[in-house]
C-alpha positions as CSV (number, residue, x, y, z in Angstrom):
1,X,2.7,31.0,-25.0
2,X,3.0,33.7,-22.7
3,X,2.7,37.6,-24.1
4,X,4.7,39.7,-21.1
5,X,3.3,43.0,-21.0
6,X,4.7,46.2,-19.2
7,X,3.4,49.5,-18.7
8,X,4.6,52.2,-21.2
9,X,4.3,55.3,-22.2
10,X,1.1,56.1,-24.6
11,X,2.2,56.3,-28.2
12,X,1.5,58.9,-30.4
13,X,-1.2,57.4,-32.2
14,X,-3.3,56.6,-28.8
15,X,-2.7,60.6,-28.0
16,X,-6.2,62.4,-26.8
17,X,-6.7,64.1,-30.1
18,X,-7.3,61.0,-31.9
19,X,-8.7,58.1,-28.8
20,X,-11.9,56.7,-28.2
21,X,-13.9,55.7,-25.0
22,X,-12.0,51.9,-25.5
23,X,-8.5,53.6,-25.5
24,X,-7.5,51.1,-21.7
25,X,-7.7,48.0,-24.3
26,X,-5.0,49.5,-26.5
27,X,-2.7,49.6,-23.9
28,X,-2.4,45.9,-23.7
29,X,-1.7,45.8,-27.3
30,X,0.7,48.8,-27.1
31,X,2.6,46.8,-24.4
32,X,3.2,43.4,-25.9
33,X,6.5,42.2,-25.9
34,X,8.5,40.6,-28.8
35,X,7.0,37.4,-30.5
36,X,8.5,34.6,-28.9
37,X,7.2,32.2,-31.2
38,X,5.3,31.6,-34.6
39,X,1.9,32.4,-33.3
40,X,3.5,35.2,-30.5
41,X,5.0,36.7,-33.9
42,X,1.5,36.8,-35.7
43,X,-0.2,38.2,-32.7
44,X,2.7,41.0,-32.6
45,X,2.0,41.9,-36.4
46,X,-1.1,42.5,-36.2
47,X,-0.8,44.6,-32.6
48,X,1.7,46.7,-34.5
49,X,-0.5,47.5,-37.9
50,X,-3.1,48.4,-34.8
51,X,-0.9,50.7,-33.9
52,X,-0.4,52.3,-37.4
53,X,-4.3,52.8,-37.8
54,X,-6.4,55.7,-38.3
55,X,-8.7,56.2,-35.3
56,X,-11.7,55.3,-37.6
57,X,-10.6,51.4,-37.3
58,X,-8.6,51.7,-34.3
59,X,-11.5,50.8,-31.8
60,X,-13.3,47.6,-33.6
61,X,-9.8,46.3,-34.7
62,X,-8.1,46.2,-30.8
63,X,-11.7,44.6,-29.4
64,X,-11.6,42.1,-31.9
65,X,-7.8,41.4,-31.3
66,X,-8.7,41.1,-27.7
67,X,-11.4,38.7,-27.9
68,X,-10.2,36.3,-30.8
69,X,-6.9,36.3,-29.2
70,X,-5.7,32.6,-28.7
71,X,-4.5,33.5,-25.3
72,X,-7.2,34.0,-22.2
73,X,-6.5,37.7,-21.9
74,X,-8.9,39.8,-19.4
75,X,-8.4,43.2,-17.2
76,X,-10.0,44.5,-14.0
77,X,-10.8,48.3,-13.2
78,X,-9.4,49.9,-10.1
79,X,-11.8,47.9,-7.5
80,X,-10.7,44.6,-9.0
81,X,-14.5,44.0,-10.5
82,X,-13.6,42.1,-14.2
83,X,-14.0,44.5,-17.5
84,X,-12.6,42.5,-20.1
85,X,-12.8,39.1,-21.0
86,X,-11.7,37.7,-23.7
87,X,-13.3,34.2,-25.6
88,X,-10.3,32.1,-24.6
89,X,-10.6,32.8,-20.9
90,X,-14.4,32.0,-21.6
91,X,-13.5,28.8,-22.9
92,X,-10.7,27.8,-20.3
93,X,-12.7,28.8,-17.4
94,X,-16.4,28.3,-18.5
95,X,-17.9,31.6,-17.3
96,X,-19.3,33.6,-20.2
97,X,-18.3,37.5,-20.8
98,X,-21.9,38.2,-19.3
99,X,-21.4,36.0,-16.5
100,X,-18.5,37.7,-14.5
101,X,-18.7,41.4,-15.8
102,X,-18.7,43.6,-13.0
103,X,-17.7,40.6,-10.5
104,X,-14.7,41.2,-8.3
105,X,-12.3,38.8,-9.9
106,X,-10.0,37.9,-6.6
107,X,-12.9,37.2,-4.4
108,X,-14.8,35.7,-7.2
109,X,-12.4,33.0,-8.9
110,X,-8.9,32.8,-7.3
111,X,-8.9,30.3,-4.7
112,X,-8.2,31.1,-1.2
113,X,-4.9,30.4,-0.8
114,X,-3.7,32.4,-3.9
115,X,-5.8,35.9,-3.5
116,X,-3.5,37.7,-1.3
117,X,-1.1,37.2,-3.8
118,X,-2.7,38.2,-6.8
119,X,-4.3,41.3,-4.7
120,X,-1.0,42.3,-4.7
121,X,0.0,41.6,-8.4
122,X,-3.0,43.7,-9.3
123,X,-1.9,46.3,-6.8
124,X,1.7,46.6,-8.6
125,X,0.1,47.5,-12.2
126,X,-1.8,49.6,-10.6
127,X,1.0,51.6,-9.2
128,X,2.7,51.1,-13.0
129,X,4.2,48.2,-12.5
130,X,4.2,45.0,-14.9
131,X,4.5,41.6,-13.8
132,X,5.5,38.7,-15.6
133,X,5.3,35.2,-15.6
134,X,3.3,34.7,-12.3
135,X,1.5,31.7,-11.7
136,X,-1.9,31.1,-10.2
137,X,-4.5,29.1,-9.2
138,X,-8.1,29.4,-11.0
139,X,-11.6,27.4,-10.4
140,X,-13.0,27.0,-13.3
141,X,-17.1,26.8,-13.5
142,X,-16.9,23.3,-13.7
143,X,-15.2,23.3,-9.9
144,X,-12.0,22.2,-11.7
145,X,-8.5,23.7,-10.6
146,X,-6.3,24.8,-13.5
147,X,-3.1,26.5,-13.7
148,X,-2.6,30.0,-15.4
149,X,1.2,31.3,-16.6
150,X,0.2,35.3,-15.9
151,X,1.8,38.3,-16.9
152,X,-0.1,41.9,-16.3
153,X,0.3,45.5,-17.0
154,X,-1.9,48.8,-16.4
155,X,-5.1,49.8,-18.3
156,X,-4.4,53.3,-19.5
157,X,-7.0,55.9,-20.7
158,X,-6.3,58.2,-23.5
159,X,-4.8,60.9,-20.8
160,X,-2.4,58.2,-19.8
161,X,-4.2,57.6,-16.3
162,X,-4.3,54.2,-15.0
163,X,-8.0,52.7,-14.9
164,X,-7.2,49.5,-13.9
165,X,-4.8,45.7,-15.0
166,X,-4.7,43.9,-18.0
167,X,-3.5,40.5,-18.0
168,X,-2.6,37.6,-20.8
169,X,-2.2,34.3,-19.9
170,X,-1.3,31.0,-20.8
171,X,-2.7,27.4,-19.3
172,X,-0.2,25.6,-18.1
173,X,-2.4,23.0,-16.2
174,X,-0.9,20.1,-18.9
175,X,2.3,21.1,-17.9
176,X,2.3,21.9,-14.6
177,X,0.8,18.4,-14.2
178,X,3.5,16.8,-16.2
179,X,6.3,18.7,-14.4
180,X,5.0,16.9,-11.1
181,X,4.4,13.8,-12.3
182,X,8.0,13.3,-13.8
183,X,9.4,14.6,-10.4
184,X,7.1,12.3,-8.2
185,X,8.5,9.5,-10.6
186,X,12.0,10.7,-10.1
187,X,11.2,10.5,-6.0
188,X,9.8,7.3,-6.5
189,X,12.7,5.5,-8.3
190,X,14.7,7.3,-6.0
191,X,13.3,5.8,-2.7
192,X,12.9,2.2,-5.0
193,X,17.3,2.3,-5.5
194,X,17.7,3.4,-2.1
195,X,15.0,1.2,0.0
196,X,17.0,-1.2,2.3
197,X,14.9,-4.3,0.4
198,X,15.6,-6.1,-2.9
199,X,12.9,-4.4,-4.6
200,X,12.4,-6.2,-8.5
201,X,9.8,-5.5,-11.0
202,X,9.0,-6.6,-14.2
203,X,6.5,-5.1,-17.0
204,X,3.5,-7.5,-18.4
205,X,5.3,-9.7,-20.0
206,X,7.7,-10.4,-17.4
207,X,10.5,-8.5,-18.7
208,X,12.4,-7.2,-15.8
209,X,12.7,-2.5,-15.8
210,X,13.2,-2.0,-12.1
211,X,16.5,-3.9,-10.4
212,X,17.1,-1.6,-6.8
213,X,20.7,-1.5,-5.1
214,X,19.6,-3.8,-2.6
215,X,18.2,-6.7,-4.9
216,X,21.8,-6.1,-6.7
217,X,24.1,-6.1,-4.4
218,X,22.2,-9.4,-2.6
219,X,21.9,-11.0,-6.1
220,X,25.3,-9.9,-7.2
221,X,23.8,-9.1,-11.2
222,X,23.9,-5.3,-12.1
223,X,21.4,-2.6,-13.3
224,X,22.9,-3.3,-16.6
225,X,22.5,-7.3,-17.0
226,X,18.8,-7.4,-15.7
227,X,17.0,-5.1,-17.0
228,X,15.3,-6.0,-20.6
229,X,15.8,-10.0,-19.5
230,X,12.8,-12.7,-18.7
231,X,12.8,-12.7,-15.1
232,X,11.5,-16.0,-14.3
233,X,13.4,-17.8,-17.6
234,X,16.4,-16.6,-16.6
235,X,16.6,-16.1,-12.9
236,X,14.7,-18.3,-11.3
237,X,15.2,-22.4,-10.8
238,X,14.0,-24.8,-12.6
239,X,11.7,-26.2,-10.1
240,X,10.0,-23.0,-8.9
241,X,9.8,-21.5,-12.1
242,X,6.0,-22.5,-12.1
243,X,5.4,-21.4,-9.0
244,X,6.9,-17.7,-9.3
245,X,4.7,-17.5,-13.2
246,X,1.7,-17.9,-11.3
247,X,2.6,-15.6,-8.9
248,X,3.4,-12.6,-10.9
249,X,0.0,-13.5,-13.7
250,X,-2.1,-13.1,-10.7
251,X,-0.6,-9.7,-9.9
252,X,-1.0,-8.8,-13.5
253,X,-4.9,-9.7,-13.1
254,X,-5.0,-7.9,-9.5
255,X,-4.5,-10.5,-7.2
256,X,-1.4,-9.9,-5.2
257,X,0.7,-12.6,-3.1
258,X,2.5,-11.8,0.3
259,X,4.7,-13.7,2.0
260,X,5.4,-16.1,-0.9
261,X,9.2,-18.0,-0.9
262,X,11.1,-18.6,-3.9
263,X,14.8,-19.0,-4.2
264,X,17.2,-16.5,-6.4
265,X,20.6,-18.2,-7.9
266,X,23.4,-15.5,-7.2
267,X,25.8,-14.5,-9.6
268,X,28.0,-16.7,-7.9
269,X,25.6,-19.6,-8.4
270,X,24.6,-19.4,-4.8
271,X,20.9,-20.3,-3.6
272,X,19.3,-17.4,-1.7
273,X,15.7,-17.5,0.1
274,X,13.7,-15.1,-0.8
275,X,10.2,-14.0,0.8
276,X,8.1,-11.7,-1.4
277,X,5.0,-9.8,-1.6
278,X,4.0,-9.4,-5.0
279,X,2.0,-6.1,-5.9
280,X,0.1,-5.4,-9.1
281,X,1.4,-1.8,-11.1
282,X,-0.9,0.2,-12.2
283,X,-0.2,3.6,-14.4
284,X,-2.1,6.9,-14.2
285,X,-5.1,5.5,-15.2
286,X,-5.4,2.6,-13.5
287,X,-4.3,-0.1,-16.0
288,X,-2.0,-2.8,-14.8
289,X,1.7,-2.6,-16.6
290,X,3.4,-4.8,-14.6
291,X,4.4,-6.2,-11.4
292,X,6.5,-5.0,-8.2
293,X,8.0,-7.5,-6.1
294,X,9.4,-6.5,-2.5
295,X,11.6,-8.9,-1.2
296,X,13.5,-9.9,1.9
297,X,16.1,-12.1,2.0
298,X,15.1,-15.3,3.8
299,X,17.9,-17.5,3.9
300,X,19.6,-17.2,7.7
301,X,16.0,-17.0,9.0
302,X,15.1,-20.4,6.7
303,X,18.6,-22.5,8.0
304,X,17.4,-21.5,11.5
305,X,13.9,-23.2,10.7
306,X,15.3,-25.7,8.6
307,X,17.7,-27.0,11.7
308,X,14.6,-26.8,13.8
309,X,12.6,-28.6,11.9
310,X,15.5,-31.1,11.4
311,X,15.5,-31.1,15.9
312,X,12.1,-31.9,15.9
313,X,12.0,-34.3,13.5
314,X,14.3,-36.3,14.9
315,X,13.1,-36.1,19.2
316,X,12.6,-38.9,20.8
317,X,8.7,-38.0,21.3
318,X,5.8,-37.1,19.0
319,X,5.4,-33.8,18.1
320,X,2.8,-32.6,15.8
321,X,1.3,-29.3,15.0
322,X,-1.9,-27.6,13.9
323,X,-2.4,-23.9,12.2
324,X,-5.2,-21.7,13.5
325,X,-7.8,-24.0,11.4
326,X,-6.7,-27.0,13.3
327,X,-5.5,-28.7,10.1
328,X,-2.0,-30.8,11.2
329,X,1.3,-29.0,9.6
330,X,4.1,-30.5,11.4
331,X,4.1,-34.8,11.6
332,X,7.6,-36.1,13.1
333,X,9.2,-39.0,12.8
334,X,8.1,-40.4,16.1
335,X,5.1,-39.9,15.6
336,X,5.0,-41.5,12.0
337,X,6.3,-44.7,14.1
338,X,3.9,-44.3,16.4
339,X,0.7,-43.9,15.0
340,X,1.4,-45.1,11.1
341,X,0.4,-42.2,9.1
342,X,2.8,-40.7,6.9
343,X,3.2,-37.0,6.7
344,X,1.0,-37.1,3.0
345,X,-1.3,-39.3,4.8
346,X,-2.2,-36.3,7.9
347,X,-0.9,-32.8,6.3
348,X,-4.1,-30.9,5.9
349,X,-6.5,-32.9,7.4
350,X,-7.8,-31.7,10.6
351,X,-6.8,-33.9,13.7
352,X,-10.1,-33.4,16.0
353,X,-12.4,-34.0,13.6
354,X,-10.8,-36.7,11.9
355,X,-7.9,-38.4,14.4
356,X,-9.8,-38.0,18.1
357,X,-12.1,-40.3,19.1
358,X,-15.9,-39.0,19.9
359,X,-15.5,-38.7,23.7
360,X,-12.6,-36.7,23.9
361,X,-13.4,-34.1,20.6
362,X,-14.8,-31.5,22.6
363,X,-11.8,-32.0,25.3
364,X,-9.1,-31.4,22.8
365,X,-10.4,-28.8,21.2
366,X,-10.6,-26.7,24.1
367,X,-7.1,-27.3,24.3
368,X,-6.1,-25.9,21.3
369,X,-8.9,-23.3,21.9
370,X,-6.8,-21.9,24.8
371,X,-3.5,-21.8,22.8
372,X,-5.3,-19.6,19.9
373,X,-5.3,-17.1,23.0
374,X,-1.9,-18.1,24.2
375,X,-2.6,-20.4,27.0
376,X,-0.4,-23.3,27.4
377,X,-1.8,-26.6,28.9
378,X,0.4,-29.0,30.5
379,X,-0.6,-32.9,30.8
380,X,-3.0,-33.5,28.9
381,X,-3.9,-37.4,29.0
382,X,-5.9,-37.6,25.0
383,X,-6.5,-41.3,23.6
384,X,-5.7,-41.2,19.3
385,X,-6.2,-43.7,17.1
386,X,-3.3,-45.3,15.3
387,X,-3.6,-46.4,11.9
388,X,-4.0,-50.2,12.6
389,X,-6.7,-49.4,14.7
390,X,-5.0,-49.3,17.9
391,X,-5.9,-47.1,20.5
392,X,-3.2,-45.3,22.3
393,X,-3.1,-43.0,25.0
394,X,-0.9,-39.6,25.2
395,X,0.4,-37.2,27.2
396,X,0.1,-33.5,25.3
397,X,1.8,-30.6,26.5
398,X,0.2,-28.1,24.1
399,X,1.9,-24.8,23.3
400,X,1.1,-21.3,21.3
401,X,3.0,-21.1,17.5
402,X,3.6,-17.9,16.6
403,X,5.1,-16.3,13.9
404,X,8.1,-13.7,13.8
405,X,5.5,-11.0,14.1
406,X,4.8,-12.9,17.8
407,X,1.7,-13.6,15.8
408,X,0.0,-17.0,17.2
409,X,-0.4,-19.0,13.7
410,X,-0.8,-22.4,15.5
411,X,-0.3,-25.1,17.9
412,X,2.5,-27.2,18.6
413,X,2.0,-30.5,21.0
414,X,4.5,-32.2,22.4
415,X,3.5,-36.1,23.3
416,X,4.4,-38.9,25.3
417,X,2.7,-42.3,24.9
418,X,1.7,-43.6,28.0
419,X,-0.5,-46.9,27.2
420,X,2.3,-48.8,29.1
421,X,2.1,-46.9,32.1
422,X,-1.7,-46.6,31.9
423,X,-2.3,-50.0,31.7
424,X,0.3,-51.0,35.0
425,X,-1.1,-48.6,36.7
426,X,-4.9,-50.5,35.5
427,X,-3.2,-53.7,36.6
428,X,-1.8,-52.4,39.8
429,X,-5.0,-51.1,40.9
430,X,-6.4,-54.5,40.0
431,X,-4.2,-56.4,42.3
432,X,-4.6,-54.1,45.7
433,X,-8.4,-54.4,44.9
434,X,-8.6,-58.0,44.5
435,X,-6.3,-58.7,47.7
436,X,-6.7,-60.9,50.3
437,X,-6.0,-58.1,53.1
438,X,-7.4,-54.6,53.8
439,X,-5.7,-52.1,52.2
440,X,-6.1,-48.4,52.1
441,X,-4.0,-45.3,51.2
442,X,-4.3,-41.4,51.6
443,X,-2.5,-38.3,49.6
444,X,-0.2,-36.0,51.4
445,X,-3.4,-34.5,52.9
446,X,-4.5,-37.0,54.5
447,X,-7.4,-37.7,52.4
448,X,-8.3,-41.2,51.2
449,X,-7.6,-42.2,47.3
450,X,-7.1,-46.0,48.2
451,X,-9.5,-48.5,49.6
452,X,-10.2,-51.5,48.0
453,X,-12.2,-54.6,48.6
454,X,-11.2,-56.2,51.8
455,X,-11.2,-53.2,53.4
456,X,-15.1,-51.8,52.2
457,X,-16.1,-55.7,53.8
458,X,-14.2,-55.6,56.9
459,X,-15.3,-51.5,57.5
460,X,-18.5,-51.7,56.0
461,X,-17.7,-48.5,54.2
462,X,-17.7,-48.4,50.3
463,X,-15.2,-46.9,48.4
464,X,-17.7,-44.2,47.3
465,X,-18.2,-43.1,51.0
466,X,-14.5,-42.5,52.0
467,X,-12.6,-41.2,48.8
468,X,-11.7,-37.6,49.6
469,X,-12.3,-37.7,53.3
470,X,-9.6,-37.1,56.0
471,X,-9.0,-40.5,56.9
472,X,-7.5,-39.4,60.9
473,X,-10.9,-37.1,61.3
């Protein structure tokens, strides 16, 4: 508790007829102001009966006032160099009497960005003026920062001329500390009810103590009928209530979860999609107390992939897709007809390694290798292996996934089965081979892509020797 002290004039018992050489220490006696509490009123008592004492016991009574006082209480002479110092301000700021006598206090133990300041204060009681109630900014020996409630006055000799500043204090670090923390945590809740997300928390045993104005007014349920209730008994579905558990005890254990959807039931009985990243809350000292769920409401964004997925699933074409690991993800219906594996049978499994046949591995994978980095390929002929054993031969255009983030997260292909066509055109070229007549062909180049048997025996040249050459040259 703070003891304000102002200059005043030297009372009769401090006169020069009856001081001693110590007479600057009664002055902060002299000068303290009303008790303001039980232990302010004690200290005031026993100032006064100083005051009322011969000069015999004057001078060992005001020292040990002074240095037993429970309040760090120390003065400076006129050059600022420390000439008192009490046993509390020992205590508070580690430095021992013997330690900082004769030190210049500013320069010595106020940090830099507070000694202009209390130059100044020191400068006012040396001019006769008090000050009270002035905070500041101390190191203590330990290199710790602490914060000092300050009020000073001038150090008097027994002619009544100013010698230097007294000062009592109080540490207010506990409470300084406190006074921040509850307005951070006033800022905090603040920004929480005023974040354009649903924002929902719960402590660590899933009761829920934060509900924002977004997760209410998407939700529909007040302040009021959430807060105190089992989140996951009584908000979530039956069916993902598992799900969201796990979820928030791995927070509580320190693992968090992002981007993990669960639908919310609307006080309207509605069914909203919600996407969450789950973070683990921790207090002061580290320990978790809860969970803090930021949300985004998924639903529109969902029904857009939902009647995507329903598109896909029903095209007249296989479609399949792989994540960045190559593990399939998306199995349409087409291709379920096509190559008998249900979507159980192929989610997961990787589709190189385990669908491809050995000669073309390497191929298709530097297919999908070239999507990772964005590259499309277009007709890209790929034998798979059907369930039954069958070999069938595709067409892949193979395009980049990405996410809303334009974040590539996979591969889509889109298919066409071309054994039929593969195997006329095997049969075609059969039958202008095996003809009874010379026949040949170029491309629009004029270079030669056709020539089959009559024509190597009635030429002499065989197909090896004129493929790719300018047939008119």
């Amino acid at each position: 508790h703070t003891l304000n002290m102002t200059a005043t004039a030297i009372p009769p018992t401090l006169s020069p007829a009856n001081s001693s050489r110590k007479d600057h220490l009664l002055t902060a006696i002299t000068t303290i102001s009303p008790p303001v509490d039980r232990r302010a009123s004690v200290a005031h008592r026993r100032a006064r009966s100083l005051m009322d004492a011969t000069d015999s016991s004057l001078e060992p009574l005001c020292s040990s006032f002074i240095d037993n006082a429970n309040a760090p209480i120390f003065g400076v002479d006129t050059e600022g160099r420390v000439n008192v110092w009490n046993q509390d301000t020992a205590k508070i700021i580690g430095y021992s009497p013997a330690e900082v006598m004769g030190k210049h206090f500013v320069k010595e133990y106020i940090t830099e960005d507070n000694q202009a300041s209390v130059g100044m204060v020191f400068d006012r009681a040396f001019q006769g003026e008090g000050t009270s109630s002035y905070e500041l900014s101390i190191m203590t020996k330990a290199g710790a920062r602490i914060e000092i409630l300050l009020s000073t006055t001038s150090q008097r000799n027994s002619e009544g001329d100013i010698v230097g500043a007294m000062a009592i204090g109080q540490d207010i670090t506990d409470t300084c500390f406190l006074s921040e923390r509850v307005a951070f945590e006033r800022e905090y809740i603040r920004l929480i009810d005023t974040a354009n997300a649903p924002i929902i928390g719960v402590d660590a045993e899933g009761i829920v103590n934060i509900w924002n104005q977004c997760a209410m007014q998407m939700v529909g349920y007040s302040t009021e009928q959430v807060i105190g209730q089992d989140f996951v008994r009584e908000f979530i579905t039956d069916d993902f209530k598992t799900a969201v558990k796990n979820v928030l005890d791995k927070a509580l254990h320190g693992k968090e979860t992002a981007n993990f959807e669960f639908p919310l039931i609307t006080i309207e009985g509605d069914r909203i999609d919600v996407l969450l990243n789950a973070t683990t809350r921790r207090d002061e000292y580290g320990n978790i107390i809860g969970v803090v769920g930021i949300g985004q409401d998924n639903t529109e964004r969902l029904a857009k992939v939902r009647e995507s997925i329903k598109l896909i699933d029903n095209v007249n074409a296989p479609i399949f897709g792989v994540d960045i690991r190559g593990r399939v993800n998306m199995w349409n219906q087409c291709a379920i007809r096509l190559f008998g594996f249900s979507r159980e049978e192929i989610f997961n499994h990787f589709l190189v390694q385990e669908f491809i046949t050995d000669d073309y591995k390497i191929a298709l994978q530097a297919v999908f290798d070239k999507a990772f980095r964005g590259e499309e390929t277009e007709n890209f002929v790929f034998p798979l292996i059907t369930k039954g054993g069958a070999r069938i031969e595709m067409l892949l255009n193979a395009t980049p996934r990405r996410d809303e983030q334009e974040n590539i997260i996979g591969v889509i292909g889109i298919g066409q089965d071309i054994t039929s066509r593969l195997a006329q055109e095997k049969e075609f070229t059969k039958l202008i081979d095996s003809a009874n007549a010379p026949i040949f062909g170029v491309d629009t180049q004029g270079f030669v892509n056709v020539w089959n048997q009559c024509a190597m025996q009635l030429v002499g040249y065989s197909t090896e020797e004129v493929m790719g050459k300018n047939f008119v040259k």
